[in-house]
Backbone as CSV, one residue per row, in Angstrom:
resi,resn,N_x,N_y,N_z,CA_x,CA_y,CA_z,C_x,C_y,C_z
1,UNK,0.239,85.440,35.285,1.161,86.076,36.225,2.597,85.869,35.729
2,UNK,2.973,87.156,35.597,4.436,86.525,34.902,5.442,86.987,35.961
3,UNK,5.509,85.483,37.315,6.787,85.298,38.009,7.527,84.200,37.666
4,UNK,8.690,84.226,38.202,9.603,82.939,38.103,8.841,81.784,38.710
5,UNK,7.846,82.139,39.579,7.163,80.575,39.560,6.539,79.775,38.323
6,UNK,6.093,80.952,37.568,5.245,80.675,36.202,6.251,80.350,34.975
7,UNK,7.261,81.312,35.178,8.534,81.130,34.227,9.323,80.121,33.675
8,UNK,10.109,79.968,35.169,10.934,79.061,35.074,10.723,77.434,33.988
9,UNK,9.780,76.842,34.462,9.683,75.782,33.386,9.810,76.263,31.485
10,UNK,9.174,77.357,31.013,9.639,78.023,30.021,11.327,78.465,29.907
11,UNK,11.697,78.715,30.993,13.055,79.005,30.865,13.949,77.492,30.870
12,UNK,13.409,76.687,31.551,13.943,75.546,31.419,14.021,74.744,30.150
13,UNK,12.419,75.064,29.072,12.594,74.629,27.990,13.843,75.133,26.936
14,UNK,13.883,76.676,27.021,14.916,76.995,26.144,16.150,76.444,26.960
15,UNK,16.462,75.807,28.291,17.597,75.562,28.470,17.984,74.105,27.778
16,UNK,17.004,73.051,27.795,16.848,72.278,27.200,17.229,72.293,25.343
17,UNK,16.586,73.144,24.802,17.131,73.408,23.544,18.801,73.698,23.019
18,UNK,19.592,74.340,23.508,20.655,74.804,24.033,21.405,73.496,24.545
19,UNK,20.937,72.367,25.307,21.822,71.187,26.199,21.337,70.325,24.666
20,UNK,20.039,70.415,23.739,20.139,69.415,23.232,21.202,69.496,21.629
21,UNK,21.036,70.393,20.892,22.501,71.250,20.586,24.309,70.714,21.274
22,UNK,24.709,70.979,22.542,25.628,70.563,22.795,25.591,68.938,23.323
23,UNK,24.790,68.015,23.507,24.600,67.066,22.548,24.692,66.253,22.179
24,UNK,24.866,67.120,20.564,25.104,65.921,19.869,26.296,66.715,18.984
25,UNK,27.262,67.368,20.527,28.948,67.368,19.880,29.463,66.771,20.844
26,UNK,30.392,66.442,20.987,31.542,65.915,22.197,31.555,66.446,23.004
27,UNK,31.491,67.852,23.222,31.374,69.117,23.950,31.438,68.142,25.742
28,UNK,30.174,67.414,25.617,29.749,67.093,26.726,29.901,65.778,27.286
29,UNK,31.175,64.932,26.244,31.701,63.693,26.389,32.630,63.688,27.724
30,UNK,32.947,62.285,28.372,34.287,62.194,29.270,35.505,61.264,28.946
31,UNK,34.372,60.345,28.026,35.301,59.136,27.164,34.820,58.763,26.036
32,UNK,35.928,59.038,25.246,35.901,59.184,23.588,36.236,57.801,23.095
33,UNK,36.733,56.939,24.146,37.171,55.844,23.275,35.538,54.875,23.642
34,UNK,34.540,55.370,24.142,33.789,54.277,23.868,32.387,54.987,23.252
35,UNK,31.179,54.977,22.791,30.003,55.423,22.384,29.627,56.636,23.228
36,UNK,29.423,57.842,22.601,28.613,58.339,23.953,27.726,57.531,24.635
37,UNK,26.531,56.808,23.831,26.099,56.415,24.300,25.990,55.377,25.442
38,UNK,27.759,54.740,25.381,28.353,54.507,26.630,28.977,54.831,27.905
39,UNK,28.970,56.122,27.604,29.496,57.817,28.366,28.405,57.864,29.603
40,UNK,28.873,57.571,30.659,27.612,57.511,31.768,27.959,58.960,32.141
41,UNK,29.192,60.084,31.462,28.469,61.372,31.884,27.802,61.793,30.842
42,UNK,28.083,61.427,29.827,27.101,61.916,28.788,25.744,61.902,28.841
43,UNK,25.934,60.386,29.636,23.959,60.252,30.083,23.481,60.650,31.097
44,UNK,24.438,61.257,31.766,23.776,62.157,32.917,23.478,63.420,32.227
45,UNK,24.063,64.386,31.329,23.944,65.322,30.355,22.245,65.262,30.145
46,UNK,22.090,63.797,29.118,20.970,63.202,28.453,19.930,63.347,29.405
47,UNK,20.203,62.763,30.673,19.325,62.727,31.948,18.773,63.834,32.737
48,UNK,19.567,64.814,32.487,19.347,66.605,32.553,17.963,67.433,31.752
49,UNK,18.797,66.775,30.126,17.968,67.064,29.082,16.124,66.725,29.055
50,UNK,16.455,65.369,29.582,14.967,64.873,29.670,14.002,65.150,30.423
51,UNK,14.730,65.748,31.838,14.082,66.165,33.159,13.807,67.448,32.955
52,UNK,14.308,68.369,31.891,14.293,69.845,31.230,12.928,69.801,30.766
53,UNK,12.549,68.602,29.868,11.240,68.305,29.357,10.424,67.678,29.809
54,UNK,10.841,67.134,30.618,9.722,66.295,31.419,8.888,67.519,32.268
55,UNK,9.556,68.451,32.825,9.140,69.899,34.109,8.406,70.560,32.679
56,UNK,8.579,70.916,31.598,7.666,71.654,30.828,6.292,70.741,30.394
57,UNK,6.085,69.672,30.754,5.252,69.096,30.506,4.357,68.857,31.672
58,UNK,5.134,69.122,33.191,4.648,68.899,34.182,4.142,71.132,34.820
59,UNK,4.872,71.741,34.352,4.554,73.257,34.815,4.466,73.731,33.995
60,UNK,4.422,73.827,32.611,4.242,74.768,31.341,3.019,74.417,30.654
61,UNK,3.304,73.372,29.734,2.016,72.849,29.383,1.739,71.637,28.795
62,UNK,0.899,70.940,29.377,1.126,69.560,29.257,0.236,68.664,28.181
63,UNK,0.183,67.609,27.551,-0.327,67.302,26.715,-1.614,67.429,26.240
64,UNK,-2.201,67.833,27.213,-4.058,67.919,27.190,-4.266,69.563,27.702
65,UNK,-3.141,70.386,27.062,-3.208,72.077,26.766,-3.242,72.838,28.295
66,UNK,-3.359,71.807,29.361,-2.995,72.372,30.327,-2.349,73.274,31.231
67,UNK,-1.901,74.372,31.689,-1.076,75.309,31.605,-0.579,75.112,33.516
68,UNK,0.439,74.662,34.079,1.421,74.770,35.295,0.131,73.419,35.863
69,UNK,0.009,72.339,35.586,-1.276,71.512,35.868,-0.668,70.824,37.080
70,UNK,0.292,70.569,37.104,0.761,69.491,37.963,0.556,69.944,39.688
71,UNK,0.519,70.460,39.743,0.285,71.113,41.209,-1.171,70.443,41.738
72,UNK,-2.041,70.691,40.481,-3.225,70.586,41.018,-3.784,68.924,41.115
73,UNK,-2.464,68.197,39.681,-2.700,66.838,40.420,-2.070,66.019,41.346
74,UNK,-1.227,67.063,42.000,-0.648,67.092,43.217,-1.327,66.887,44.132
75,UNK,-2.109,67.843,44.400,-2.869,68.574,45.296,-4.389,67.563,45.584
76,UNK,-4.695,66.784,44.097,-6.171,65.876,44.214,-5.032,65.015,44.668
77,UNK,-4.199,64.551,44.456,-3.300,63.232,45.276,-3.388,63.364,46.589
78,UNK,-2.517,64.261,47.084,-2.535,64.880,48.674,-4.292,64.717,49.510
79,UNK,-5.380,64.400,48.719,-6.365,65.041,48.993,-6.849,65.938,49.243
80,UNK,-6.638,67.027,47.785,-6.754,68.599,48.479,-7.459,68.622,46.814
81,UNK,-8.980,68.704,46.810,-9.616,68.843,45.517,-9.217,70.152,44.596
82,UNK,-9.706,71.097,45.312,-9.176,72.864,45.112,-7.719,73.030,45.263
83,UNK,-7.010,73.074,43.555,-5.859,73.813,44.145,-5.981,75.232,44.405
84,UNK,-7.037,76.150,44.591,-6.838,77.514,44.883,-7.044,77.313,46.360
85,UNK,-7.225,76.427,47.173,-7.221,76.302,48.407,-6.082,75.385,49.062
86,UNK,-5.906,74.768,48.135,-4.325,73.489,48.156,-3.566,74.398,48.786
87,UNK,-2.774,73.268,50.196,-1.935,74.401,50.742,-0.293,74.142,50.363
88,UNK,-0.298,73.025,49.251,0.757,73.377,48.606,1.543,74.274,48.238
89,UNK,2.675,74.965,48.695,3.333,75.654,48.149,3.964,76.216,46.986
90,UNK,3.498,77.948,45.837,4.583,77.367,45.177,5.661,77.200,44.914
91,UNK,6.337,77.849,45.946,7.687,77.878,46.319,8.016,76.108,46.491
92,UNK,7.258,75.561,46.626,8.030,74.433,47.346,7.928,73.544,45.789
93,UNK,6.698,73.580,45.017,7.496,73.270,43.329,8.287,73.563,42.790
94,UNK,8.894,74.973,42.989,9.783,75.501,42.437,11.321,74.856,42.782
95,UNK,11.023,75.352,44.046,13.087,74.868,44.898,12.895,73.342,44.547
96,UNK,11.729,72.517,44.522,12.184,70.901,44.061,12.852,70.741,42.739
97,UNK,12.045,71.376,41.821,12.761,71.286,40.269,14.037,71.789,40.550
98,UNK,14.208,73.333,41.019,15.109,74.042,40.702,16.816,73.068,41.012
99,UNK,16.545,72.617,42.431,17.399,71.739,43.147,17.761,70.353,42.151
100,UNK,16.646,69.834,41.741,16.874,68.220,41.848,17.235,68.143,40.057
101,UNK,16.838,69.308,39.511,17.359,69.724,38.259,18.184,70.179,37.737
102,UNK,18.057,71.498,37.646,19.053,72.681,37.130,20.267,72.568,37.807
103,UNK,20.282,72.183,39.231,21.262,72.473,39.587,21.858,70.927,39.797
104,UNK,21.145,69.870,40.262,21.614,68.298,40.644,22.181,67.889,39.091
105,UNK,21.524,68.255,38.357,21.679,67.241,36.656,22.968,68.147,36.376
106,UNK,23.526,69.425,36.314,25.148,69.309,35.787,25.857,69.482,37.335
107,UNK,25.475,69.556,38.282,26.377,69.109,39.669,26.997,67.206,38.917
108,UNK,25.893,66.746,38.559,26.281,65.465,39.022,27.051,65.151,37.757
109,UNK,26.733,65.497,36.388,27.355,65.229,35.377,29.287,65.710,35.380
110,UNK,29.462,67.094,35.893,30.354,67.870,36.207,31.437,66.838,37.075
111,UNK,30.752,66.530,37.917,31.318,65.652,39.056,32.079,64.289,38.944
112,UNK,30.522,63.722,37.840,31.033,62.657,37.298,32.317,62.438,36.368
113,UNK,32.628,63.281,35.922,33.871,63.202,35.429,35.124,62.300,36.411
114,UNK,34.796,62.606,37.212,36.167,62.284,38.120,34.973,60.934,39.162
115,UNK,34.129,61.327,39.557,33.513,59.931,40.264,31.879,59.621,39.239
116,UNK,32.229,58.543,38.767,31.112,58.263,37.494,29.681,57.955,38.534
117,UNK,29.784,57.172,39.848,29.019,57.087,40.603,28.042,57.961,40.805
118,UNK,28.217,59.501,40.999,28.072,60.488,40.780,27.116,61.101,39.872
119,UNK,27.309,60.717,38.522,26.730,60.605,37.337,25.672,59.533,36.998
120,UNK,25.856,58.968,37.711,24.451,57.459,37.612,23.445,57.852,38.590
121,UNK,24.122,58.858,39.897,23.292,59.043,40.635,21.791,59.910,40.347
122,UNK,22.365,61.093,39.311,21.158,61.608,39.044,19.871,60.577,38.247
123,UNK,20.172,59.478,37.667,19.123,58.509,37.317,17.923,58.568,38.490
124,UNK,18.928,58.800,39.621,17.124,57.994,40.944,16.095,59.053,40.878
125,UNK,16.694,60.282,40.412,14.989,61.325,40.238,14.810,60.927,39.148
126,UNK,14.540,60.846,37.967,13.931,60.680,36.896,13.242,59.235,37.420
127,UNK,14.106,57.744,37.498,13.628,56.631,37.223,12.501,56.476,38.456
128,UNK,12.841,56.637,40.137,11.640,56.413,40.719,10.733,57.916,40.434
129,UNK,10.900,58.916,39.916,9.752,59.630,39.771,8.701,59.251,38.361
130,UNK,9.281,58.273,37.777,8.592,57.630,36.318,7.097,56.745,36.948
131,UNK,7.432,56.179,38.137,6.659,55.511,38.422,5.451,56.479,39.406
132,UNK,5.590,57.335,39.759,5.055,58.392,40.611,4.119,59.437,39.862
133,UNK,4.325,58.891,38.488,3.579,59.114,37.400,2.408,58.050,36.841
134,UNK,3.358,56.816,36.456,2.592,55.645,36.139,1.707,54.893,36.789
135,UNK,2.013,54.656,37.798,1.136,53.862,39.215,-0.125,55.070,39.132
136,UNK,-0.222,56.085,39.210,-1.985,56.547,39.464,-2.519,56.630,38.443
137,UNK,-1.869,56.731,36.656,-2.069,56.769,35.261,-2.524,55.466,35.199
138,UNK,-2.278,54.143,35.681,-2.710,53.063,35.715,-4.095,52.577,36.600
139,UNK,-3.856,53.328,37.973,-5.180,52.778,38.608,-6.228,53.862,38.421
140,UNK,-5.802,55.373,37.698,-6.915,55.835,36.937,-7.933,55.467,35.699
141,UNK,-6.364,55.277,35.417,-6.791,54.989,33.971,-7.068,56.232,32.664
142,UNK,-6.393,57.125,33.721,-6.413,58.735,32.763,-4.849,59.356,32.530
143,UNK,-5.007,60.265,32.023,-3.591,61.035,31.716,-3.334,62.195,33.162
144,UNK,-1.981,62.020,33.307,-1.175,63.125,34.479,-0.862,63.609,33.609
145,UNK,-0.139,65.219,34.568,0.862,66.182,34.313,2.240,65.403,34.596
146,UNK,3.505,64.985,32.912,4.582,64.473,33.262,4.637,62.836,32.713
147,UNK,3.006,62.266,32.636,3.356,60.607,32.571,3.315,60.548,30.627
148,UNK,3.684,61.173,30.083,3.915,61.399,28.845,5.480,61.026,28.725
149,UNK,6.119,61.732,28.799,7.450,62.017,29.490,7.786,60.997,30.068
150,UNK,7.381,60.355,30.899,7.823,59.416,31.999,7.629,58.205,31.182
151,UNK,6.826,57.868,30.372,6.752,56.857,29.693,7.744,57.153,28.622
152,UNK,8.189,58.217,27.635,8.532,58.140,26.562,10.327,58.372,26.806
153,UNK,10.676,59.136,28.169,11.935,59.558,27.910,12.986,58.884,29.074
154,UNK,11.722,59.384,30.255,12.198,58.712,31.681,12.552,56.978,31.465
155,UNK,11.834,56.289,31.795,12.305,54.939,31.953,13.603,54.524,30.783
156,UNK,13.099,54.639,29.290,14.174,54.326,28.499,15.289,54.631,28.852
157,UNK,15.792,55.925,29.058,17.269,56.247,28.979,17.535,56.001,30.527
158,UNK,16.330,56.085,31.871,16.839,55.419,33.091,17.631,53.680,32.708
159,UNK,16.750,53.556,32.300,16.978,51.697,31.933,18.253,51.692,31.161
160,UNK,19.014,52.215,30.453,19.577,51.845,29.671,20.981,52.631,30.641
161,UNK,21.297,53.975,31.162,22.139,54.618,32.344,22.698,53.179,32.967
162,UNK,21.327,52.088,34.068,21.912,51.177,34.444,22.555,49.821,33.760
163,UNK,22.223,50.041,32.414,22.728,49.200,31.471,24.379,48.804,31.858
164,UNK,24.862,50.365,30.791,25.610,50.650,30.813,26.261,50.451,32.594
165,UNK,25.706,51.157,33.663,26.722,50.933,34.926,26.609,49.449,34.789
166,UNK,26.237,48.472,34.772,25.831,47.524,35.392,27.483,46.873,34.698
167,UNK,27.605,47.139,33.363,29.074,46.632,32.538,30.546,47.260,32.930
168,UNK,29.784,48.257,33.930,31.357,49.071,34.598,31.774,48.537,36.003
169,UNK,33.129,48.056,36.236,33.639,47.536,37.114,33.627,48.195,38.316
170,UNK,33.488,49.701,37.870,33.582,50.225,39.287,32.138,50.695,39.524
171,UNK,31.140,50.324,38.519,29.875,50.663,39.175,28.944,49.569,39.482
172,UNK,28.589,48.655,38.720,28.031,47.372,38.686,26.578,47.530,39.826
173,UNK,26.085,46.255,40.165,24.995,46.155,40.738,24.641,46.679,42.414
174,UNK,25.917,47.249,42.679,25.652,47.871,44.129,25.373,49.182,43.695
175,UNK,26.296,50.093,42.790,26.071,50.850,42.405,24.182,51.397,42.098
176,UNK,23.482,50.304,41.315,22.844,50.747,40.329,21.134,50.273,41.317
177,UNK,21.812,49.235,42.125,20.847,49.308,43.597,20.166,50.510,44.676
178,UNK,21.837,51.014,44.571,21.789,52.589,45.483,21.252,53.542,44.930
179,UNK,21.228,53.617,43.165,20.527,54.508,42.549,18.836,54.742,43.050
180,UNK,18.325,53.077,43.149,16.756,52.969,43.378,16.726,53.599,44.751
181,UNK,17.707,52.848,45.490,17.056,53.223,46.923,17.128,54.449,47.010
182,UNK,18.212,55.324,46.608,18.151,56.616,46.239,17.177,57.528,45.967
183,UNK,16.959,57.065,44.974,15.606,57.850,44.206,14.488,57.731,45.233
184,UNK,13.900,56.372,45.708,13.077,56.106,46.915,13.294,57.030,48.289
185,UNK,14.243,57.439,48.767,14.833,58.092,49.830,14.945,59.637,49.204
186,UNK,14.844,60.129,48.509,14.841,61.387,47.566,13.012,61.675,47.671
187,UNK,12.466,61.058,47.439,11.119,61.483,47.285,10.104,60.744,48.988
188,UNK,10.706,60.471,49.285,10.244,59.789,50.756,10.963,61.174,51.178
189,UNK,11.513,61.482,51.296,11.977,62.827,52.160,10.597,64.424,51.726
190,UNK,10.840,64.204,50.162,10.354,65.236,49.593,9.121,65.412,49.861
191,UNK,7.817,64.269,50.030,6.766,63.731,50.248,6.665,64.555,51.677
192,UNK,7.549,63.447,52.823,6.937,63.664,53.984,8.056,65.228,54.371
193,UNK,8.452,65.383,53.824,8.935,67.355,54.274,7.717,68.129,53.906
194,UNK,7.008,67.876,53.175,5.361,68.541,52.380,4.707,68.088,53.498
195,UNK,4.333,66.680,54.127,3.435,66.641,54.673,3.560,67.183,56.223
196,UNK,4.883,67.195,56.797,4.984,67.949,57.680,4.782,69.284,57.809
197,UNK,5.052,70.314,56.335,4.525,71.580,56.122,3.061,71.581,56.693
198,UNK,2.480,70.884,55.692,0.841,70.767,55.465,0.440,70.976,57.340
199,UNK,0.728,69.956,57.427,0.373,70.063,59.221,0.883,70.785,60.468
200,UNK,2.136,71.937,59.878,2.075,72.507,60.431,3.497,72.172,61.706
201,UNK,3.853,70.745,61.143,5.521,70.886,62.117,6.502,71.568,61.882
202,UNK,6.890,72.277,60.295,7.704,72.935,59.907,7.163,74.268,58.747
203,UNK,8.504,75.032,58.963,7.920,76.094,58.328,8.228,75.913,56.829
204,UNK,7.366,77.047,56.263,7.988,77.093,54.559,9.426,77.271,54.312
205,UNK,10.257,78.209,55.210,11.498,78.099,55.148,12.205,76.852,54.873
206,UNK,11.842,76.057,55.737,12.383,75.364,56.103,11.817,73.609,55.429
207,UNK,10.907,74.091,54.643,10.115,73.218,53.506,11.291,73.309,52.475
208,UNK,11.741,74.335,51.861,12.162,74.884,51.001,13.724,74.902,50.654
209,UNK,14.515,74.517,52.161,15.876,73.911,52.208,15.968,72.551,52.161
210,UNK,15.392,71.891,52.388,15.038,70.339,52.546,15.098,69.899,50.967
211,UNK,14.539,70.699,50.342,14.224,70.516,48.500,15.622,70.474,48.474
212,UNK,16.741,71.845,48.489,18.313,71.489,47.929,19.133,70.675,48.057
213,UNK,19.042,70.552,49.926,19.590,69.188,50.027,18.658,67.857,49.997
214,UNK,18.111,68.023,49.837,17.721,66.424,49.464,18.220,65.980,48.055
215,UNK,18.785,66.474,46.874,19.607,65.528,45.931,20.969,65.388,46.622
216,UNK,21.286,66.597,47.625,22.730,65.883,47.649,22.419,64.489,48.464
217,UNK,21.516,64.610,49.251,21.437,63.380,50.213,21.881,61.884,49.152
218,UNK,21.001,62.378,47.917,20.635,61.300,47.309,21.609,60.532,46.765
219,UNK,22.605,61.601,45.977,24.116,61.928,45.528,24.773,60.559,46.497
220,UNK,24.857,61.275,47.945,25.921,60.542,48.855,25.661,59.207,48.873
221,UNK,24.474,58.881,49.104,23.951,57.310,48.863,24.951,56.480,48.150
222,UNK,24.517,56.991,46.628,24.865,56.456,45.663,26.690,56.516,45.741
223,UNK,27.602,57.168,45.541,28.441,57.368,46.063,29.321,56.420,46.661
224,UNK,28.757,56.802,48.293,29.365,55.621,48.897,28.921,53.943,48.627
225,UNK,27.807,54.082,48.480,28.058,52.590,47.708,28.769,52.293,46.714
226,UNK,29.426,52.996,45.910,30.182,52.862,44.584,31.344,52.289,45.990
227,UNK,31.705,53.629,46.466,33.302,53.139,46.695,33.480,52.326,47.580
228,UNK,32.390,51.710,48.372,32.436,50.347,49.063,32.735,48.923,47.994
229,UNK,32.412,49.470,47.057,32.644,48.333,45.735,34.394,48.023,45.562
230,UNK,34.454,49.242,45.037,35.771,49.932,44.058,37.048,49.290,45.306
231,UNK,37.898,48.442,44.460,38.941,47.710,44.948,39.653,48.548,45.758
């Protein structure tokens, strides 16, 4: 079926190609006097990049030739064996990536320029969704749609984002706290907005706005804990 439900992760890969290109120029630096790799917008950039590939591995095709798989191990999670009966939405995969991605990963990088807080914030989707991968890859003991990714791209460059805040005065350990709880409160929303669909308290509409704002939610978290810090 060739819709933007099917698409998009393909379109996301070539966007990915294109972000990984600008890079590795300055293009996408905020401070030159220290490493990019000390550039916490740069690593929000980086953090964009990875979540670009992580969604083609989770809706395109995933290591074991799978083609849009993740839904359906969605769907055996949820307890719903049949995804052709799964009442998962796919609208409601879509507006999550579309939101907590395309549009959260250069919102927050963009932003970060001027509040770095901002820029650390996009870490809480990647780092608690690493584990949302790993935890059932472990008590399976089999391969997901995504825990490829989550092992190889997610945690490293999450881990290393709070490195770096943890050595910045104005971000340090409140900062990089709010990121987790963040990320936790980002997918605790996302979770139970699905399961309220499922049963019927809310509509798809209204499944489907909950996805956009829920990074900003996540955003503000992080945020104001920075500037409760900041002298």
């Amino acid at each position: 079926m060739f819709t933007f439900t099917y698409l998009w992760p393909y379109m996301g890969t070539g966007a990915a190609l294109l972000l990984a290109l600008l890079l590795a120029t300055d293009l996408l630096r905020s401070d030159r006097s220290v490493s990019r790799w000390r550039d916490i917008v740069w690593l929000a950039w980086g953090g964009t990049w990875i979540y670009l590939v992580h969604q083609f591995e989770e809706h395109g095709i995933d290591a074991e030739g799978g083609h849009y798989a993740f839904r359906g191990f969605m769907c055996a999670t949820l307890g719903f064996a049949d995804p052709k009966t799964c009442p998962v939405p796919f609208s409601f995969i879509t507006s999550v990536n579309i939101a907590a991605v395309w549009l959260a990963g250069p919102a927050a990088a963009l932003l970060g320029r001027r509040w770095p807080a901002l820029a650390l914030s996009f870490f809480a989707i990647p780092f608690v969704n690493a584990f949302g991968h790993l935890v059932p890859a472990a008590l399976a003991g089999a391969y997901n749609p995504g825990v490829l990714t989550s092992i190889v791209l997610f945690l490293p460059l999450s881990l290393w984002a709070f490195h770096v805040a943890l050595g910045r005065p104005d971000l340090g350990w409140r900062a990089v706290i709010a990121t987790v709880i963040a990320g936790v409160v980002l997918h605790v929303i996302m979770i139970g907005s699905l399961q309220l669909y499922v049963h019927g308290r809310i509509g798809l509409g209204a499944l489907d706005v909950i996805q956009f704002v829920n990074p900003v939610i996540a955003g503000l978290i992080v945020f104001l804990a920075a500037r409760r810090r900041a002298p």
